[in-house]
N, C-alpha and C positions, 0 to 999 in steps of 0.2 A: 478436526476437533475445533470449538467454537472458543471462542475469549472463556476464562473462567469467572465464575459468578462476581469473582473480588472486581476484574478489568472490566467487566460487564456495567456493573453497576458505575463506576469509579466513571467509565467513558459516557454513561448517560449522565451522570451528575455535572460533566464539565461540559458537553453538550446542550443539557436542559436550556439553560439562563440564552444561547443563541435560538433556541426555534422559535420560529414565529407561532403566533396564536392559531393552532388546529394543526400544525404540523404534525405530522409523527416520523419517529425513527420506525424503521422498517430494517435494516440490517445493520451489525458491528462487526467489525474485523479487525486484523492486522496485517498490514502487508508490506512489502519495501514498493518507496515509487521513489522511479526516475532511471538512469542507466550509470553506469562504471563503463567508462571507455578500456577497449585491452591494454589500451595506452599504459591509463593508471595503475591499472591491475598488476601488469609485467614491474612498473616501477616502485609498489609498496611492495610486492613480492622479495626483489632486490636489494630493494632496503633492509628490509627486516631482515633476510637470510644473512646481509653483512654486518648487520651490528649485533646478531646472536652465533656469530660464528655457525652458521649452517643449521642450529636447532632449534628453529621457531620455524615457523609459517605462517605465513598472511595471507590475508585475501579482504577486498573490499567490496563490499554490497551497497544495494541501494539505501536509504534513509529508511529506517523502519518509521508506519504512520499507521495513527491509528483511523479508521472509516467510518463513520456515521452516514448511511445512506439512509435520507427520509425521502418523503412520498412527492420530497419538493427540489430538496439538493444533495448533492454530497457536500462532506464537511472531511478534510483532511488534520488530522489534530496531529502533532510533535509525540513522536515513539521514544525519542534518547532522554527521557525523564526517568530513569531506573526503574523503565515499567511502566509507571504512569504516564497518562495523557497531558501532555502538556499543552500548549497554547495553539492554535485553530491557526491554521498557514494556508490552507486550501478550501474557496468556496468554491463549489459550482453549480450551476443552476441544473437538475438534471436533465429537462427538457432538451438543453442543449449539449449533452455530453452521448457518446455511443460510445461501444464496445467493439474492437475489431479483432483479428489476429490472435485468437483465445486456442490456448493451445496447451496443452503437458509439457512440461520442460524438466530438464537434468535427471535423466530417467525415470522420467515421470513420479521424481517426487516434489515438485513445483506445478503453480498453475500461472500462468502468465497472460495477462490481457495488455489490449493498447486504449487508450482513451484517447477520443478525439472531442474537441469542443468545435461547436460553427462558428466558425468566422477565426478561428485560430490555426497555424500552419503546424506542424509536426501532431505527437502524439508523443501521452504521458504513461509510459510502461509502468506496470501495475505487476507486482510479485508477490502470489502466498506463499508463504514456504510452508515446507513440509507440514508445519502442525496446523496449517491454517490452510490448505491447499482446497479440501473438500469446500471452503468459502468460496475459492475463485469462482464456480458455475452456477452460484446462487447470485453473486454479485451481477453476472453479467447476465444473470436472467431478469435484472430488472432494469436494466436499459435497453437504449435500441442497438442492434446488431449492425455491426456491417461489414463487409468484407472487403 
């Protein structure tokens, strides 16, 4: 399921005023980027379970962002605005960005890619969740692949 018309539009409006002249957007989405060490994860788990006496549960995810991929860059915009897109945190140029590692996760109702930039060392894990998963294989049909 794609953004709905309301986040659709709301994400081209706060994108517009950044393209350059003749750019186009080409894809929108939502996805969490970055990782949750098990570290943290075991530690807000423990948390939480001891300050609700054993009846909550937690779990911590990546940053939800919103995606503007145009025909020139990605643009990473701020997801923890109540929904809206908040302020633009991530350029990249795309020419320089690939896809690696793209794969089904958490019983395949996750889709998970890796981003690599040239000239930069690791790679930026990239998560659709569930209502957004069918994006993951269009996202990474528009960059370059690599294994």
């Amino acid at each position: 399921m794609a953004l709905n018309s309301r986040r659709t539009r709301q994400l081209m409006e706060t994108a517009a005023p950044l393209l350059l002249q003749g750019e186009q957007v080409e894809f929108l989405s939502l996805a969490g980027v970055g990782t949750v060490s098990a570290r943290k994860q075991a530690l807000t788990a423990v948390a939480v379970g001891v300050l609700s006496a054993g009846t909550v549960m937690a779990t911590v995810t990546p940053r939800p962002l919103y995606i503007a991929m145009t025909d020139q860059r990605l643009l990473f915009f701020d997801g923890n605005r109540g929904g809206r897109p908040g302020k633009l945190l991530l350029n990249l140029p795309r020419p320089y960005v690939s896809a690696g590692g793209s794969k089904k996760a958490f019983l395949g109702l996750q889709y998970v890619t890796h981003l690599s930039v040239e000239g930069q060392e690791g790679a930026l894990k990239v998560t659709f969740p569930v209502q957004h998963r069918g994006d993951g294989p269009r996202f990474v049909a528009g960059l370059r692949v690599t294994r």
